[in-house]
C-alpha positions in Angstrom: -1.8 -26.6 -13.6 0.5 -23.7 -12.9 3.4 -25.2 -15.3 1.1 -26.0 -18.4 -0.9 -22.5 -17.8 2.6 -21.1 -17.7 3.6 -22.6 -20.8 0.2 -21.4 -22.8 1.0 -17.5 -21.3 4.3 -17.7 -23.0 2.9 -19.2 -26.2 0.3 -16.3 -26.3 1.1 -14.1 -29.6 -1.7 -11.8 -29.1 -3.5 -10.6 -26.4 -4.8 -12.6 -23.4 -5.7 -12.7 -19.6 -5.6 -15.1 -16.7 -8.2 -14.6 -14.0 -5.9 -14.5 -10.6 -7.3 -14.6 -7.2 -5.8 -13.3 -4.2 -2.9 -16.0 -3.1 -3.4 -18.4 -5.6 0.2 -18.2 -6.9 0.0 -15.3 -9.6 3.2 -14.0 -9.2 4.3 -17.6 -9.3 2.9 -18.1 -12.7 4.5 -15.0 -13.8 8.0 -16.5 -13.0 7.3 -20.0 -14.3 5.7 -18.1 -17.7 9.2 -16.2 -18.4 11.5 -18.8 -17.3 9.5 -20.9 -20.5 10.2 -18.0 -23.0 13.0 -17.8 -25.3 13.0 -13.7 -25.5 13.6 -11.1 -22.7 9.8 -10.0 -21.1 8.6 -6.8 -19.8 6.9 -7.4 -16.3 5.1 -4.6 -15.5 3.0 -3.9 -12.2 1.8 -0.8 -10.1 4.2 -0.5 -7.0 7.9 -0.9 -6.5 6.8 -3.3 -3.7 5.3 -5.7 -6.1 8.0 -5.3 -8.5 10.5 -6.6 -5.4 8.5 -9.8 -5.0 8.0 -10.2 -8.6 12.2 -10.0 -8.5 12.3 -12.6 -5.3 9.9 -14.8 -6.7 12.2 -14.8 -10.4 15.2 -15.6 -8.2 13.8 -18.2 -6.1 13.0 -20.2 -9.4 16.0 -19.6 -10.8 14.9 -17.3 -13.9 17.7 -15.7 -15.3 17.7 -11.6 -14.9 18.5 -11.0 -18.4 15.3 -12.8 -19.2 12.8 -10.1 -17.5 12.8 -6.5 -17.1 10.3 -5.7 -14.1 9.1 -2.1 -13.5 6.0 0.0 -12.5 4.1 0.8 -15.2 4.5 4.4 -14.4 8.2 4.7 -14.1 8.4 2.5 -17.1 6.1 5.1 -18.9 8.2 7.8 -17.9 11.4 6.7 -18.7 10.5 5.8 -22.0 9.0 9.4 -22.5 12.3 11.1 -21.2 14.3 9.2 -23.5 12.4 10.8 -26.2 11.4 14.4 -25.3 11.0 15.8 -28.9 8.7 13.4 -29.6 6.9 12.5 -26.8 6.4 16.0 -25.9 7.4 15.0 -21.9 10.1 16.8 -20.1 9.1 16.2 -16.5 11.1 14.8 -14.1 8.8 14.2 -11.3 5.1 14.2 -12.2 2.7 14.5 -9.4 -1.0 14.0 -9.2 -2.7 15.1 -12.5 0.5 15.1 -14.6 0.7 10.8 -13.9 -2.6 10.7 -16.7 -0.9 13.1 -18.7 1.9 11.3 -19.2 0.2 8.1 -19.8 -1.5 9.7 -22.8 1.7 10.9 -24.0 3.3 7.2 -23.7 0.6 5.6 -25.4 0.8 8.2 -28.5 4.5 7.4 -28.5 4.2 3.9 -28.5 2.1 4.5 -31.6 5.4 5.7 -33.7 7.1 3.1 -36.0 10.6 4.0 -34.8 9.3 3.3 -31.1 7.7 0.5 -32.1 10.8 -0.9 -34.1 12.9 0.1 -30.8 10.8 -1.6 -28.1 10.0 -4.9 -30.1 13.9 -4.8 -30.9 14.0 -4.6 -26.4 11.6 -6.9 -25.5 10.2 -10.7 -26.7 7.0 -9.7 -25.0 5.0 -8.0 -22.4 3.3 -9.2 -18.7 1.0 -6.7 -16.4 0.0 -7.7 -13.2 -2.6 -6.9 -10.7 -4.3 -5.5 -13.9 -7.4 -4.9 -11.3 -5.5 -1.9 -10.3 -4.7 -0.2 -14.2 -6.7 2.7 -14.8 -8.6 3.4 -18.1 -5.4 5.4 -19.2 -3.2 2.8 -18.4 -5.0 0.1 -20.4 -4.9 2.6 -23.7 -1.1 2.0 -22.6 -0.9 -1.9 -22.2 -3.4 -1.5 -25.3 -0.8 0.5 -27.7 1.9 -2.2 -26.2 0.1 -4.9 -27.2 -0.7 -3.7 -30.9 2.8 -4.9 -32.1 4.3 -7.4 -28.6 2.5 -10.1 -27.0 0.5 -8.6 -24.0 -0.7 -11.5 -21.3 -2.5 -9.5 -18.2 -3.2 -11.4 -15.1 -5.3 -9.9 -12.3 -8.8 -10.3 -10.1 -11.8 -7.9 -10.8 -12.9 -9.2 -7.1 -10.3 -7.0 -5.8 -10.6 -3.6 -7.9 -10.9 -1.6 -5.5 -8.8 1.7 -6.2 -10.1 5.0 -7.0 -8.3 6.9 -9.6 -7.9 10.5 -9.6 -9.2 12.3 -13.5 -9.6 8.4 -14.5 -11.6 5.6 -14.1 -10.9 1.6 -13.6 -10.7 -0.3 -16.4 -13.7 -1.8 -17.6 -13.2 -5.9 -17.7 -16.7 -6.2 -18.8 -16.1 -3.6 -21.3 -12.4 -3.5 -22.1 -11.7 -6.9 -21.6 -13.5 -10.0 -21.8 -14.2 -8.9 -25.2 -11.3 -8.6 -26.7 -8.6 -10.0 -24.7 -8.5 -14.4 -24.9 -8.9 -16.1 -21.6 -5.8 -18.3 -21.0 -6.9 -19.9 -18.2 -7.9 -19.0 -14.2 -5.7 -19.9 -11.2 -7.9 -22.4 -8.9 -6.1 -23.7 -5.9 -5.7 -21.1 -2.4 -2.0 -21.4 -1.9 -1.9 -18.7 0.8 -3.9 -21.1 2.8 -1.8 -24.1 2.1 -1.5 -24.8 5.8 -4.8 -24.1 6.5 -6.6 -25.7 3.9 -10.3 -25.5 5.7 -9.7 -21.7 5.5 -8.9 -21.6 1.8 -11.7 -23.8 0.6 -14.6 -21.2 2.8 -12.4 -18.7 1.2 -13.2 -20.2 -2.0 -16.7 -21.0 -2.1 -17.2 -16.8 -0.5 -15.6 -15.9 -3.6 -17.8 -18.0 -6.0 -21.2 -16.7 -3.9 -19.8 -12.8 -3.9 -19.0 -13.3 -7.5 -22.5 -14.5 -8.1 -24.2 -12.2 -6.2 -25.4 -14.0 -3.6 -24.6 -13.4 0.4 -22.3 -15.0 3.2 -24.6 -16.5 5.4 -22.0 -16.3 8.9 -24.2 -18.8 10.9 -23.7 -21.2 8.2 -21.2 -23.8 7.9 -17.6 -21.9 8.5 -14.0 -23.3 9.9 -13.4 -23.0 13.5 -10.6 -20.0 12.2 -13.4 -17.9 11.2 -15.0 -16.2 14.1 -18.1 -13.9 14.3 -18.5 -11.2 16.8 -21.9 -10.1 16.7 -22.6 -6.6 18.3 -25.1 -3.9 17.9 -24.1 -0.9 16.3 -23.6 1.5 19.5 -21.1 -1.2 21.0 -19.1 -1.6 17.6 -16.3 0.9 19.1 -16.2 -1.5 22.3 -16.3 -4.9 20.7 -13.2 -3.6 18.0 -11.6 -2.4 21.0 -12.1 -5.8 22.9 -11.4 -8.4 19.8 -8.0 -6.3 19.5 -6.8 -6.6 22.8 -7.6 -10.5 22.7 -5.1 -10.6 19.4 -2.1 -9.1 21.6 -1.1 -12.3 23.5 1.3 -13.9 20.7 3.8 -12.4 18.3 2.1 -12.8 15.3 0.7 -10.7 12.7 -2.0 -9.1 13.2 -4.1 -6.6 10.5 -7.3 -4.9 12.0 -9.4 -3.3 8.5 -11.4 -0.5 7.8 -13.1 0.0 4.4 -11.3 2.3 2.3 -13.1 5.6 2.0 -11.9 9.0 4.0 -13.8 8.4 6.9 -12.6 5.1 7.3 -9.3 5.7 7.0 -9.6 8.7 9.9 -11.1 5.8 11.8 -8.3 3.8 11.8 -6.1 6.0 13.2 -8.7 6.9 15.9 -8.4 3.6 17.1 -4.8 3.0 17.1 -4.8 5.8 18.9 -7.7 4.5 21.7 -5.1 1.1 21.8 -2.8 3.6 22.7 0.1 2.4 20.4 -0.4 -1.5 20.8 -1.8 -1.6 17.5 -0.3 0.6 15.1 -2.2 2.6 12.2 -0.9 2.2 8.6 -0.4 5.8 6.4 -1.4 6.0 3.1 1.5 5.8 0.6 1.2 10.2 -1.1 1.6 10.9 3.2 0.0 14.4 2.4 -0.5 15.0 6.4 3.2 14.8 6.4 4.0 17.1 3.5 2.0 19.9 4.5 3.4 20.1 8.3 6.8 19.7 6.5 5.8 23.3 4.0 4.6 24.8 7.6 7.9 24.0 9.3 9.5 25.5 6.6 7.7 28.8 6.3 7.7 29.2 10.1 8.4 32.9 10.9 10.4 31.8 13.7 11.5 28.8 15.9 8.7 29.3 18.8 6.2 29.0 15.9 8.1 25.7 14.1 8.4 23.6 17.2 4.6 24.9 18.1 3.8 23.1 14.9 5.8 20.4 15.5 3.9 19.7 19.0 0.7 19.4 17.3 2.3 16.8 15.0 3.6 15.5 17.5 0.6 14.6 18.9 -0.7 13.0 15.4 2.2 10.4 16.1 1.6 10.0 19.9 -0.6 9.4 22.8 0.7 11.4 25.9 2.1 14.4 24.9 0.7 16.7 26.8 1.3 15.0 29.6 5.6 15.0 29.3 6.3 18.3 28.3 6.8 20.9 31.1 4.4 24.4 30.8 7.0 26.4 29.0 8.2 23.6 26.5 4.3 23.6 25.6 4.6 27.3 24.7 7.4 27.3 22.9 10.1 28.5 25.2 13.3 27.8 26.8 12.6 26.0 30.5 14.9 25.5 33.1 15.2 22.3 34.9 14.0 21.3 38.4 14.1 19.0 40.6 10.5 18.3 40.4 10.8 18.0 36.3 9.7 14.5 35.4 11.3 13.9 31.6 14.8 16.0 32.0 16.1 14.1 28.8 12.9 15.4 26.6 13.1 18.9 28.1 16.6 19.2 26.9 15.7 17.8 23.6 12.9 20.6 23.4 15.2 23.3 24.7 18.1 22.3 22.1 15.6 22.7 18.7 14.2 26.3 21.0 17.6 27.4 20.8 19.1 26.1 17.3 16.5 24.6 15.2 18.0 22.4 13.1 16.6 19.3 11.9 19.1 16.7 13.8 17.6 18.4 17.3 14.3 18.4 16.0 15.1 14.9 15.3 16.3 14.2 18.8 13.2 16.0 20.5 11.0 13.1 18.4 13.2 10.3 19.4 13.1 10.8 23.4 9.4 11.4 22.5 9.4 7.7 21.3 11.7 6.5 24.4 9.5 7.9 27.2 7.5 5.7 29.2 4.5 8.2 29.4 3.8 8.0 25.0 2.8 5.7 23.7 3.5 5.6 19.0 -0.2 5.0 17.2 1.3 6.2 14.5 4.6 4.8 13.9 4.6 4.7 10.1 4.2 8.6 10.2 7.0 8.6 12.8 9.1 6.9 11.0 8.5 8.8 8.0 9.5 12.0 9.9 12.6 10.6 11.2 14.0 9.5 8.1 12.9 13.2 6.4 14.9 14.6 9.5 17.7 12.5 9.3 18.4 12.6 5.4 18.1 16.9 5.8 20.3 17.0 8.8 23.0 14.8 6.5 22.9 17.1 3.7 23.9 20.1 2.5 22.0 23.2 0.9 18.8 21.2 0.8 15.7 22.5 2.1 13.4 20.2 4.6 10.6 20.0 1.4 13.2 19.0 -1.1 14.5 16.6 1.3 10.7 15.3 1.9 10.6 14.6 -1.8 13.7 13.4 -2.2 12.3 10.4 0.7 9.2 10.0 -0.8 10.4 9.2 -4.3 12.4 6.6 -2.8 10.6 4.8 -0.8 8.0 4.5 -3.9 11.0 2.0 -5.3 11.8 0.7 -1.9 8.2 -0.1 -1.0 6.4 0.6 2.5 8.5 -0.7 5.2 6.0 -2.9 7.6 8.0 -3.1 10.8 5.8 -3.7 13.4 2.9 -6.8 13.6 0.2 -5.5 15.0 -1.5 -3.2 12.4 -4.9 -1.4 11.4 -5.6 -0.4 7.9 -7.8 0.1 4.9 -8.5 -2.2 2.4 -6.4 -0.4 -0.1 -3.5 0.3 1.8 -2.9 -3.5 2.5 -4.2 -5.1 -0.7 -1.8 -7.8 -2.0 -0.1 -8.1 1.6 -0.8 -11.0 4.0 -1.2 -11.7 7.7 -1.3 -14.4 10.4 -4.7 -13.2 11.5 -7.2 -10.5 10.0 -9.8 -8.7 11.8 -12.9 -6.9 9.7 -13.7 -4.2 11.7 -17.1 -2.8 10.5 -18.1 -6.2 8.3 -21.8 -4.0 7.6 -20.3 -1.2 6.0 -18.1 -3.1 3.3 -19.0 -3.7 -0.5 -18.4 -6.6 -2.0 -15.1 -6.2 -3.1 -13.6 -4.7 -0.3 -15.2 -7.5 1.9 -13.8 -9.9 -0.2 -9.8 -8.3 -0.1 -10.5 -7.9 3.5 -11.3 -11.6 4.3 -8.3 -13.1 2.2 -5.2 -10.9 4.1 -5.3 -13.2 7.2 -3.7 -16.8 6.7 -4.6 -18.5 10.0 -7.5 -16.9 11.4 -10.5 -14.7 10.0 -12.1 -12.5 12.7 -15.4 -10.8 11.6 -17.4 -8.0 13.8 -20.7 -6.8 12.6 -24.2 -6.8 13.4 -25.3 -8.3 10.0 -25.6 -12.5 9.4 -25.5 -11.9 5.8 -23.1 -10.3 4.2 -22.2 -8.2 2.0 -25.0 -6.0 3.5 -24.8 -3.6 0.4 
């Protein structure tokens, strides 16, 4: 199926989509589709992760690299823009926020010129967008203008649209679509699950009942993989806490999800925090917590006051903080050591930033927080974070600590989130295209359908539900 779908994406002339569920081998098809072309194809998708996989997957089947060009669609957009200032109106290096729809608007009018047009098509054979779920309105005018003089084949899952955009809204398949856009086929068989087949056909038949509105019955038929916690809403908090403790005995991968609203995501730090570092809370990709305590450091009137602040953030990254540093360090000053002083290597840590704040000691004082006994990390992907920011100011020269915070964020938007450690808990839309050994839905009642259904396709061996509801979704 794969091979003769791939074959009819690459024969597409006009415009067309391909209906892709979550691991059913869409980034698979995309390979086998430009490894059958005869021109050089545009692969577009949304992060700089999926544009790594998109590259691995291209490699593992031998597609030549001057076949493909794979990018975001944003850094695609903008490039092209730069390259063209006078016309495109766009002189921005770094847009942030707001300015990303802006500069969509000013791609697509550009991509309505002749000489563009001429320039592109001159470029590229044709053009591939994945996860199209996850384009905003903006960005299909985009693919749209694209697609008005190259072939434009867009392969996603409206099952998992679950973003939010900022000043624009999702893209309409319904609307936008279906309508005008020729179905070239839908991807049917649960690869993911290949070694677990009795998972990835319940998996399946969820999908087609969410799909057509109808509910999960949980004391129905279901794999022995896919277990039900049932608890009443005051014991939620204890039963998560529980089913997460039971997950720690093997080395596996472990994700633990929240839904993906603000609440939800304050929850999932709460409990990493409760577990007291064993599981690990995943950051969401802007890291605003991190850039505002980064313009406070900076605009500190003096050191006291910085390494104040950087207590407190301490304690976002840590369980036991005030528990290791001495009375003074806790102030803000300069403590001698005694004999009855419990963590000498942290106090001098803290007393080397106290008397020459520099990032490298501020760096230090971080690090022996990680190495004590008495912490424990909750929230290692902000630690980390910090670190790196620390380490790449203390290497350079005439850089402030915000420049050097934007300088790491920038890059690790190509590089992709580094997921080090396996046991993890997250929001639906900070782990949606990633898999696990095992998943765990935290609050299963408090889930829409979509997010339910991303949430119950990240785990590959096992499928841990805790609720109070039999039928889901409940809303």
């Amino acid at each position: 199926m794969s091979e003769e779908l791939a074959i009819k994406l690459n024969g597409c002339v006009g415009k067309g989509y391909v209906i892709a569920p979550a691991g059913y081998g869409k980034t698979q098809l995309i390979a086998l589709a430009v490894r059958a072309s005869t021109g050089r194809q545009l692969v577009l998708t949304h992060t700089f992760a999926g544009v790594n996989s998109i590259k691995t997957k291209m490699t593992a089947l031998g597609v030549p690299s001057s076949m493909y060009q794979v990018d975001t669609i944003a850094s695609w957009s903008l490039r092209l823009c730069l390259a063209y200032p006078k016309t495109s109106g766009w002189v921005t290096d770094n847009p942030t926020d707001e300015q990303w729809n802006q500069l969509y608007v000013s791609c697509s009018a550009l991509l309505g010129k002749s000489f563009i047009r001429r320039t592109v098509a001159s470029t590229y054979a044709g053009v591939y967008v994945d996860e199209y779920q996850d384009c905003s309105d903006l960005q299909h005018s985009l693919v749209c203008a694209l697609a008005e003089f190259l072939p434009c084949r867009v392969l996603g899952d409206p099952m998992q649209a679950i973003f939010d955009f900022d000043g624009s809204k999702p893209v309409d398949w319904e609307a936008s679509i279906y309508p005008t856009f020729e179905c070239l086929g839908e991807l049917n068989i649960p690869w993911r699950w290949a070694d677990n087949p009795q998972l990835g056909d319940w998996l399946k038949d969820v999908r087609n009942r969410i799909q057509g509105g109808q509910k999960i019955d949980l004391l129905g038929n279901r794999p022995p993989c896919v277990v039900r916690h049932r608890t009443d809403p005051e014991f939620l908090e204890a039963k998560q806490f529980s089913s997460l403790y039971g997950l720690l005995g093997h080395n596996e991968s472990v994700i633990a999800l929240h839904g993906g609203d603000q609440q939800s995501k304050n929850k999932t730090h709460a409990l990493a925090r409760r577990m007291a570092g064993k599981f690990s809370s995943i950051e969401e990709i802007e890291g605003k917590g991190l850039h505002s305590f980064l313009k406070q450091l900076h605009g500190a009137k003096n050191t006291q006051k910085g390494f104040l602040l950087a207590v407190e953030f301490a304690k976002k990254c840590f369980t036991g903080v005030g528990n290791v540093l001495t009375a003074g360090t806790k102030r803000g000053e300069v403590t001698g050591l005694r004999k009855t002083t419990k963590h000498p290597a942290l106090l001098a840590a803290a007393n080397a930033y106290l008397e020459d704040s520099t990032s490298s000691h501020l760096m230090s004082f971080f690090l022996e927080l990680k190495a004590n006994p008495d912490t424990g990390a909750y929230r290692r992907d902000l630690l980390n974070r910090l670190l790196q920011i620390l380490k790449l100011h203390g290497e350079s020269q005439g850089m402030t600590l915000i420049e050097a915070g934007k300088i790491y964020q920038r890059d690790m938007r190509h590089s992709g989130r580094p997921v080090r450690h396996k046991k993890l808990i997250g929001t639906t839309l900070l782990v949606k295209g990633l898999e696990f050994d095992h998943a765990v839905i935290l609050d299963a009642d408090s889930l829409d359908a979509k997010d339910l259904y991303v949430a119950m396709t990240r785990g590959t061996k096992s499928l841990t539900i805790i609720g109070s509801s039999r039928h889901l979704p409940v809303r």
